[in-house]
C-alpha positions as CSV (number, residue, x, y, z in Angstrom):
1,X,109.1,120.1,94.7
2,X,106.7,120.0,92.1
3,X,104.3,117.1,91.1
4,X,105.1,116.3,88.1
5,X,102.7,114.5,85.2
6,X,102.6,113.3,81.5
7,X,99.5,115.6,80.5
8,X,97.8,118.4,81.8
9,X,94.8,119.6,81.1
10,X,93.7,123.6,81.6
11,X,89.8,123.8,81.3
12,X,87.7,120.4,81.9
13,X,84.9,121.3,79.6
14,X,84.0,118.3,76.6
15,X,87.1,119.1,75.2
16,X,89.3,119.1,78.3
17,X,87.3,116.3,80.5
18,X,86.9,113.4,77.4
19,X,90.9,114.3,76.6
20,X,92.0,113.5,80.3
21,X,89.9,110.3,80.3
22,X,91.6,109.0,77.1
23,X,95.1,110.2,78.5
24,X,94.2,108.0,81.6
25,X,93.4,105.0,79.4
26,X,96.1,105.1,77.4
27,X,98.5,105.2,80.7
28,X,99.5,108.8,81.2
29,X,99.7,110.1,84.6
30,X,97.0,112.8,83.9
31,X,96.1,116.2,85.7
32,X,93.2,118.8,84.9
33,X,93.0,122.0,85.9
34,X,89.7,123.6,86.6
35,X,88.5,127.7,87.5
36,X,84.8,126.9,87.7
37,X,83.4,124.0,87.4
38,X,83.3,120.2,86.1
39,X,82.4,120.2,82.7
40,X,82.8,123.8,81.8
41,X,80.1,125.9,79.8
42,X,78.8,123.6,77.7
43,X,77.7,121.5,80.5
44,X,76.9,124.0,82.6
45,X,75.6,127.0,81.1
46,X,75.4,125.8,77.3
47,X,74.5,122.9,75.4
48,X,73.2,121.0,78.3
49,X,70.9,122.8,80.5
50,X,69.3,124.8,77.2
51,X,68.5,121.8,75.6
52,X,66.7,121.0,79.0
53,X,64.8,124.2,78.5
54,X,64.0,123.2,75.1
55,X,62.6,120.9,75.9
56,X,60.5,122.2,78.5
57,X,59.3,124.5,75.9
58,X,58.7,121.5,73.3
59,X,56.3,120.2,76.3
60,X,54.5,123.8,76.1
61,X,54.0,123.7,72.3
62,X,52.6,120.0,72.2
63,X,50.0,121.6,75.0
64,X,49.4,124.4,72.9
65,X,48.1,121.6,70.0
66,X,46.6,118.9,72.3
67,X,43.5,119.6,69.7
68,X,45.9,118.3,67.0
69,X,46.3,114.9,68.5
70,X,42.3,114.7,69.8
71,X,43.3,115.5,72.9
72,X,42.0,118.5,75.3
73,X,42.7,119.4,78.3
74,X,40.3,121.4,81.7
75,X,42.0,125.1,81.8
76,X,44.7,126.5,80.1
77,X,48.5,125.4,80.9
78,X,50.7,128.3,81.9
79,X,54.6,128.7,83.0
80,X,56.2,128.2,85.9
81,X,59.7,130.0,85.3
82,X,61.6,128.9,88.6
83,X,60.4,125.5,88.0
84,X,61.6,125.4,84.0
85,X,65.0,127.1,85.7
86,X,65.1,124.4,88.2
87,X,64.9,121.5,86.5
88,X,67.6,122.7,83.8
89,X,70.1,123.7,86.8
90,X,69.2,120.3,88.1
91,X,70.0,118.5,84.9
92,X,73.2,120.4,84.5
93,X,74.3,119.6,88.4
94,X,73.6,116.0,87.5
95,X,76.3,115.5,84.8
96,X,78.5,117.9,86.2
97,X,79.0,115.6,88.7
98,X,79.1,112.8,86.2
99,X,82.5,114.4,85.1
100,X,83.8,114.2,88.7
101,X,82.8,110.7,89.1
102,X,85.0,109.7,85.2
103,X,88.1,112.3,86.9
104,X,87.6,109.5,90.0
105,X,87.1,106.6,88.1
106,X,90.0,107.3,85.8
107,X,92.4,108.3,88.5
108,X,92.5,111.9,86.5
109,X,93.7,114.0,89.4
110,X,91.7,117.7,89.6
111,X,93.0,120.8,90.1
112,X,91.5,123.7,91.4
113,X,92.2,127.3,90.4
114,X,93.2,129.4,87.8
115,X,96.5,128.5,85.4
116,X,99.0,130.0,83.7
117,X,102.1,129.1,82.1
118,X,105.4,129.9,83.0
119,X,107.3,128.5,80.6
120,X,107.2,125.4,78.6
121,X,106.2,122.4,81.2
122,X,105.2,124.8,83.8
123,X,101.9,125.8,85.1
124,X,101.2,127.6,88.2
125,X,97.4,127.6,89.6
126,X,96.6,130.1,91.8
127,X,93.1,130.9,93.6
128,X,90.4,131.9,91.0
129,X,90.5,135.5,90.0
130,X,87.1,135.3,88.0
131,X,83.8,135.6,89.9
132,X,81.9,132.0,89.2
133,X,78.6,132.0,88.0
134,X,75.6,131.5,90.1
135,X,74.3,128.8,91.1
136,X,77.6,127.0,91.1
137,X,78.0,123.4,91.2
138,X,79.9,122.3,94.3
139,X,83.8,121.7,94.7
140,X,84.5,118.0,94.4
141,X,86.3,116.6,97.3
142,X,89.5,115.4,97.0
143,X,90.9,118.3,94.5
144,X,94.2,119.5,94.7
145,X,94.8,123.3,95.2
146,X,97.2,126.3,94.5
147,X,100.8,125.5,93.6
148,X,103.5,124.7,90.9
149,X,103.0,121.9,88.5
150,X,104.9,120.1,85.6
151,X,104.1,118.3,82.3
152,X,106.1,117.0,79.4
153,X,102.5,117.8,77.6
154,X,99.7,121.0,78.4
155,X,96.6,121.0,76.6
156,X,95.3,124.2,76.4
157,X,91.2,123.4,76.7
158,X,89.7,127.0,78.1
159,X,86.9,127.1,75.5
160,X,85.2,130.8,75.2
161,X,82.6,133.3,76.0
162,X,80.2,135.4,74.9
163,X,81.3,138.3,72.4
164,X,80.7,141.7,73.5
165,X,80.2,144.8,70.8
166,X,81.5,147.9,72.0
167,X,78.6,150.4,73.2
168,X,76.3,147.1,73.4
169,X,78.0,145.4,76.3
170,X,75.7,143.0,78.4
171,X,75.2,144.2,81.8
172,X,73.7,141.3,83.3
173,X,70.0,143.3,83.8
174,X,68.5,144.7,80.8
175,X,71.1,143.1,78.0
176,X,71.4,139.4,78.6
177,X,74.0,137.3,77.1
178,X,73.3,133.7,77.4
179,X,73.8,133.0,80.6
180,X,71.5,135.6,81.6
181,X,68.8,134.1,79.2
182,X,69.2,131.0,81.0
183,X,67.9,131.5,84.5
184,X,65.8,134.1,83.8
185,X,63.5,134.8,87.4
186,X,60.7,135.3,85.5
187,X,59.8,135.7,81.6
188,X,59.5,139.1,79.9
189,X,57.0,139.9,77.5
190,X,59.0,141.1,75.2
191,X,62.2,140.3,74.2
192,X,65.2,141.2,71.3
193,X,68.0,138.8,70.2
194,X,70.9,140.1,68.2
195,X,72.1,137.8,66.1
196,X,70.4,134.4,64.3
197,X,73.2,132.2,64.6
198,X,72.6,128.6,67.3
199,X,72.6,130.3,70.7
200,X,70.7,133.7,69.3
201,X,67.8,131.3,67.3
202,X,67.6,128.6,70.0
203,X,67.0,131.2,72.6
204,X,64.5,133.6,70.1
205,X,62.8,129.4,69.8
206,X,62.6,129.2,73.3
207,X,61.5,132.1,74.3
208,X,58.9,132.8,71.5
209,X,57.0,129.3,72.2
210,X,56.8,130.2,76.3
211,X,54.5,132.9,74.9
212,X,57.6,136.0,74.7
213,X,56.8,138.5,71.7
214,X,60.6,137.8,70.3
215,X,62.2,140.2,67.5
216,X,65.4,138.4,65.8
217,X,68.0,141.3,64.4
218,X,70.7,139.6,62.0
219,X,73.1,141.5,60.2
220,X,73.8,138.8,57.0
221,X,70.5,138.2,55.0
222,X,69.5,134.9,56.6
223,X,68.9,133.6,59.3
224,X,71.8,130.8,60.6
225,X,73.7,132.1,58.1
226,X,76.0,129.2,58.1
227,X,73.4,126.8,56.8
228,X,71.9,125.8,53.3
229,X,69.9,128.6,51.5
230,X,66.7,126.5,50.9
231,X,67.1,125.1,55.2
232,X,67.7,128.8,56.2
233,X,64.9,130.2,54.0
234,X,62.5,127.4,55.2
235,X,63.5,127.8,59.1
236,X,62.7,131.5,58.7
237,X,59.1,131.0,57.6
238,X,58.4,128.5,60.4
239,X,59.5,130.9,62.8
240,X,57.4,133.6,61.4
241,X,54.3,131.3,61.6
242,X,55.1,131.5,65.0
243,X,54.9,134.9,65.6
244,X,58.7,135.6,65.5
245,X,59.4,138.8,63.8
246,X,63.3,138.5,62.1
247,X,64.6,141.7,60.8
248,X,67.5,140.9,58.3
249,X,70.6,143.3,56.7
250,X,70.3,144.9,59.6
251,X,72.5,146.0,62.7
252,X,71.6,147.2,66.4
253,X,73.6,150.9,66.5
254,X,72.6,151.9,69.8
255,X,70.8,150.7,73.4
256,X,68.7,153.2,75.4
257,X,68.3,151.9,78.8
258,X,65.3,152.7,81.1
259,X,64.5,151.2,84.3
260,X,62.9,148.2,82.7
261,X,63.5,148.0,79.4
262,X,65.6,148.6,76.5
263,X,64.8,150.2,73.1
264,X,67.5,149.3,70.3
265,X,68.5,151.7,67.3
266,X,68.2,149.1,64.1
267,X,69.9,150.2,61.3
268,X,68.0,148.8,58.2
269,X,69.8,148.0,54.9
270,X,69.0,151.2,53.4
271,X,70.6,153.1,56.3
272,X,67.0,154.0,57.8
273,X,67.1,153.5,61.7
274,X,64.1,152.2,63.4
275,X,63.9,152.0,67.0
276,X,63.0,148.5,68.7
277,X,61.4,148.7,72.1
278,X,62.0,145.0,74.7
279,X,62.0,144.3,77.9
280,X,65.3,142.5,77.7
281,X,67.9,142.0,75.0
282,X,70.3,138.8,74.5
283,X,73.8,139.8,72.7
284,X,74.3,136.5,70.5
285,X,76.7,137.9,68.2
286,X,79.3,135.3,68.4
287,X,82.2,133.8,70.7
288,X,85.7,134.2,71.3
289,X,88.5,132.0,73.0
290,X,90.0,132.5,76.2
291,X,92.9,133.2,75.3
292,X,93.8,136.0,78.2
293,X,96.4,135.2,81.1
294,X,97.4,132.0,80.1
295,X,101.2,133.5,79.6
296,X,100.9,133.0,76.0
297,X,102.4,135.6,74.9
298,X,105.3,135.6,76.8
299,X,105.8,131.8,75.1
300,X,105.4,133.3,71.8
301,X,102.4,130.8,71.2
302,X,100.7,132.4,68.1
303,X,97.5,133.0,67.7
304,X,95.1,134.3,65.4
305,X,91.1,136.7,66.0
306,X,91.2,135.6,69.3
307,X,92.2,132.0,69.0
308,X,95.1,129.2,69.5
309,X,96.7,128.6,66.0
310,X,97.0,124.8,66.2
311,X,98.0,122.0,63.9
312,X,95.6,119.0,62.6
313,X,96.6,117.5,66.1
314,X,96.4,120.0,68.6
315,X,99.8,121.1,68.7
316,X,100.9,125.0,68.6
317,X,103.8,126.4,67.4
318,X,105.5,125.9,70.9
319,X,106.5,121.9,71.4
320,X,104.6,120.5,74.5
321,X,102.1,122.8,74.2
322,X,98.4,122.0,72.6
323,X,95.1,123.6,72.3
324,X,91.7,122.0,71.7
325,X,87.8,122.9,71.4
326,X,86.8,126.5,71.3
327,X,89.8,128.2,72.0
328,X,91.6,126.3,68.8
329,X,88.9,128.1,67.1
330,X,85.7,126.8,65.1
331,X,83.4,125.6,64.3
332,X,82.9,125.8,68.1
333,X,81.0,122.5,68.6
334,X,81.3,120.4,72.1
335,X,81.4,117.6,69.5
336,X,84.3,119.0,67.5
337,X,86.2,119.6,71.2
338,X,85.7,116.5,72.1
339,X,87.0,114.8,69.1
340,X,90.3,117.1,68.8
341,X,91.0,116.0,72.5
342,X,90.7,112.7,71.7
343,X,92.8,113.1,68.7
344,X,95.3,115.1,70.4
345,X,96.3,112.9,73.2
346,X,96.6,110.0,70.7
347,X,99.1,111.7,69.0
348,X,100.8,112.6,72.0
349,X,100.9,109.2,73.3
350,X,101.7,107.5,69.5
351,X,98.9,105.8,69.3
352,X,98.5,103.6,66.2
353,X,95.9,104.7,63.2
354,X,95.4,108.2,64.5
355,X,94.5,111.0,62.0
356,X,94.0,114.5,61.7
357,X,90.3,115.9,62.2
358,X,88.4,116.5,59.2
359,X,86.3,119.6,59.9
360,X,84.1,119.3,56.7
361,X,83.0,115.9,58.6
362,X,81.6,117.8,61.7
363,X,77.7,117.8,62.1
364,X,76.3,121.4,62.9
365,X,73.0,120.8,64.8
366,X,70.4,124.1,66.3
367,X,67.8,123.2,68.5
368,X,65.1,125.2,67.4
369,X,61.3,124.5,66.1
370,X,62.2,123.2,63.6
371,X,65.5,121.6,64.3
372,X,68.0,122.2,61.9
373,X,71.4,119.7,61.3
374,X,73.6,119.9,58.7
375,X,77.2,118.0,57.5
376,X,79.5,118.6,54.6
377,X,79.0,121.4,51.8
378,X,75.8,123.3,51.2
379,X,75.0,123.1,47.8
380,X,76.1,127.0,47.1
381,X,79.8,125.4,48.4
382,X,79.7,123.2,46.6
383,X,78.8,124.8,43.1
384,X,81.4,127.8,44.0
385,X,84.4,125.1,44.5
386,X,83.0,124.1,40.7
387,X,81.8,120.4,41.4
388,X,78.8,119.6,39.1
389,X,75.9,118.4,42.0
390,X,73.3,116.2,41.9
391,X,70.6,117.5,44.5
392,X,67.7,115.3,46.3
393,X,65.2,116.5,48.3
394,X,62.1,114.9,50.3
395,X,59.3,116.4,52.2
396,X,58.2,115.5,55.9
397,X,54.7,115.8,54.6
398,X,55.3,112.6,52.3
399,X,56.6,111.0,55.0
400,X,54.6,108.5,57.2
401,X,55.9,108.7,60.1
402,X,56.2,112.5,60.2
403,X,52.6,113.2,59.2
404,X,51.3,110.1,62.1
405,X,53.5,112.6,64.7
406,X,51.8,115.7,63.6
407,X,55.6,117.0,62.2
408,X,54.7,116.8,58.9
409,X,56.4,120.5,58.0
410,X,60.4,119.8,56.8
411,X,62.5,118.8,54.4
412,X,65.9,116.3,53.8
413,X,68.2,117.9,51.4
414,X,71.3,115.6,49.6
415,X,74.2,116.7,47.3
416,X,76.0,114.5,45.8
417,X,79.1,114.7,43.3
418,X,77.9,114.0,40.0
419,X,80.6,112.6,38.5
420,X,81.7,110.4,41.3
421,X,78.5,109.8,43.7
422,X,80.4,111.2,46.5
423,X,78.1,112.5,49.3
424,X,79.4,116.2,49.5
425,X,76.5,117.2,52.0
426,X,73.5,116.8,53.8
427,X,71.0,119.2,55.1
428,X,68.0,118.9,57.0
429,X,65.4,121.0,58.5
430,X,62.1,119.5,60.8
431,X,61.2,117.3,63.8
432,X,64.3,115.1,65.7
433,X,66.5,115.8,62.6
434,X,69.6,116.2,65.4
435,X,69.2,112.8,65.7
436,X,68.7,111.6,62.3
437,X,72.0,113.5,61.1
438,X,74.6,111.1,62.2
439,X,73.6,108.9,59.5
440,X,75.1,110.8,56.9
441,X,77.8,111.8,59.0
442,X,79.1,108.0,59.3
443,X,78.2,107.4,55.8
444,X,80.7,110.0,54.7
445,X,83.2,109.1,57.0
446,X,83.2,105.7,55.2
447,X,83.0,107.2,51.7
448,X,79.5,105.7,51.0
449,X,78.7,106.5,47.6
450,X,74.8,106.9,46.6
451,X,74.5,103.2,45.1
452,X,75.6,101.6,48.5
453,X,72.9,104.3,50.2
454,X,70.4,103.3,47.7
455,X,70.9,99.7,48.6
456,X,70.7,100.2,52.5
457,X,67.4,99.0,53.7
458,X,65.6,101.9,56.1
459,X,63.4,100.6,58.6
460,X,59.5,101.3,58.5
461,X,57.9,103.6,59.3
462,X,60.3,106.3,60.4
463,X,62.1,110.1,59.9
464,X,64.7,108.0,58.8
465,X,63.5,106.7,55.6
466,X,63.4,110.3,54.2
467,X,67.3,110.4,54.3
468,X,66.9,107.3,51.3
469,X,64.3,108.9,49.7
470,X,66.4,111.9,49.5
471,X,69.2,110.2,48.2
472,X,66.9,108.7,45.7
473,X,65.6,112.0,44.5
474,X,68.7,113.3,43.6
475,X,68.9,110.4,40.9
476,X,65.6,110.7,39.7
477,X,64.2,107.8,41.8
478,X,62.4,108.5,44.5
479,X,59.3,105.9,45.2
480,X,57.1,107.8,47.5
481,X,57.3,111.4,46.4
């Protein structure tokens, strides 16, 4: 007979795992199913382990400018590749098992293998088809295996992978995609990223600082194309200062292969091609859900470009069935994932005060040199949905704190509804401003309006007291600027 549960869970990445904790709090006998590993790819081979080689290569560039601070140092620091590799598969193992520890502490039972739906309530897991990435994070003890389950409730959380153009397909060698990029065994000397959006700009940052001659292809005429025009344009600079060549308009046609290398066909704007010559390549053109043997379509579950089509809450056109994170489509943030799994088992479970997920709430944040973090509508949104603005801005360089860090290069960008002071968006680009983002994100999640920001006392000195000034600026006020 088959075990049966209230909820479960297919995919335990942010989305899946922080879901089946609140199911567990809120009393449902909870189950997640899992192909790979605890914590899927954002633990494992995204968000996680890159920012640990970020931040290996922050290290490196604060080496590179000991001068700056008055500060020298006997020979010249180089790269150790398997160590940088190392200690970002260590810092990944460590919160991967994290996740087994809240699936243990929860009483969140795990399931190992690969699921599919049979019908509505029905999953069957059989032994993974999919050949695991390497090194793979151990199989917690205690997991149940292979068999037939039931659920009044399945959350579909199987989050997505890298997108492949036709004729360009990674092959694991010569064309990286970013898993590839991520334990590389030693660094090339030259290297091409197709596509500027996060994982394309963070890696082209990474790379470029340990000393890689990086070339940036982008098809759209900016560089993280998503963001403000002023951030974008201001990014793309910096990253020329530091030797990073971006082509723009333009589109990689064709890969030549040789033994060691790769030499791209670029297509420019004006339909000349010019060939680029790396040693390796990263594909970062985009993502797409994993969607495939699930037994959706047998269910008629609808989707849409290679997504779930959900509801506010989760829920798909089938009752009892849900779909969260990447899969139910972007902006494909863990952040976002995390939330809609939250949001979704709420509703499942009729929890009191629980609302839909506002997407235009959602920070955006690439970890780059500069960092770059954004919420809301860029100003170009906002003029084309005709709301007359009001626009701040303040500089890192009139900024105390920045300039006594040697991160004086940057800018905080506010725009605000005229007629109403609503904050509409916020848009930063410079030194920690990941961190400093959440501020405006909470402020318009309570509908702060500028005179209640105006009045909020920043403490001194810090990053954070441009985020006021900004404010200030767009009303004619600013004090130090």
């Amino acid at each position: 007979m088959a075990e049966t549960y209230d909820v479960i869970i297919i995919g335990s990445g942010p989305g899946g795992y922080v879901a089946a904790v609140r199911a567990a709090q809120l009393g449902l006998k909870t189950a997640i199913v899992e192909r790979e590993h605890l914590g899927g790819i954002c633990l494992n081979w995204g968000c996680i382990p890159t920012k640990a080689l970020l931040r290996s290569a922050e290290i490196m560039h604060y080496s590179d400018h000991l001068k700056d601070y008055g500060l020298k140092i006997d020979g010249k620091v180089s790269v150790d590749t398997a160590a940088v590799v190392d200690r970002s598969r260590k810092v990944s193992l460590r919160l991967n098992n994290g996740v087994g520890f809240l699936m243990k502490k929860n009483k969140v039972d795990v399931i190992w293998g690969e699921a599919k739906l049979s019908k509505p309530g029905e999953v069957i897991v059989s032994k993974t088809a999919k050949k695991p990435m390497e090194p793979r994070p151990p199989v917690p003890k205690g997991v149940k295996g292979e068999g037939t389950y039931n659920a009044k409730h399945i959350i579909l959380a199987t989050g997505a992978r890298p997108r492949a153009l036709p004729g360009i397909e990674p092959d694991g060698k010569l064309i990286w995609t970013y898993f590839e990029a991520m334990v590389p065994k030693e660094m090339p000397k030259s290297l091409l990223v197709m596509g500027s959006g996060a994982i394309g700009i963070e890696f082209a940052s990474f790379y470029r600082t340990m000393g890689v001659d990086v070339t940036v292809v982008e098809l759209l005429p900016a560089v993280m194309p998503v963001e403000d025009a002023e951030v974008s344009k201001f990014a793309q600079k910096q990253f020329e200062k530091q030797g990073m060549k971006i082509i723009l308009e333009a589109k990689v046609t064709k890969v030549e292969k040789s033994t060691d290398s790769i030499t791209a066909h670029v297509q420019m704007k004006d339909g000349r091609v010019e060939k680029v010559t790396a040693d390796r390549m990263i594909s970062a053109v985009g993502v797409q859900g994993n969607i495939e043997n699930l037994g959706l379509e047998a269910l008629s579950v609808k989707t849409d470009r290679g997504c779930v089509v959900v509801d506010g809450y989760g829920a798909t056109n089938v009752p009892g069935i849900y779909a969260i994170g990447d899969v139910a489509g972007p902006p494909m943030l863990a952040h976002k994932a995390e939330h809609e799994g939250v949001v979704c088992v709420e509703k499942i479970a009729k929890f009191p005060g629980v609302h839909a997920i506002d997407k235009l709430k959602i920070p955006g944040c690439t970890y780059c040199n500069p960092q770059v973090a954004s919420v809301g509508l860029t100003e170009a949104k906002a003029l084309a949905e005709g709301k007359e603005v009001r626009v701040g801005r303040f500089p890192f360089a009139a900024n105390g704190k920045a300039i006594a860090l040697g991160e004086d290069q940057g800018f905080i960008k506010t725009i605000f509804d005229k007629k109403t002071g609503q904050l509409l968006g916020a848009h930063m680009v410079g030194a920690e401003v990941t961190e400093l983002i959440q501020g405006f994100v909470v402020a318009m999640n309570l509908e702060t309006t500028e005179e209640e920001l105006m009045h909020t006392i920043f403490p001194h000195p810090t990053l954070s007291e441009m985020m006021k000034e900004s404010v200030l600026d767009a009303y004619g006020r600013a004090l130090n600027a």
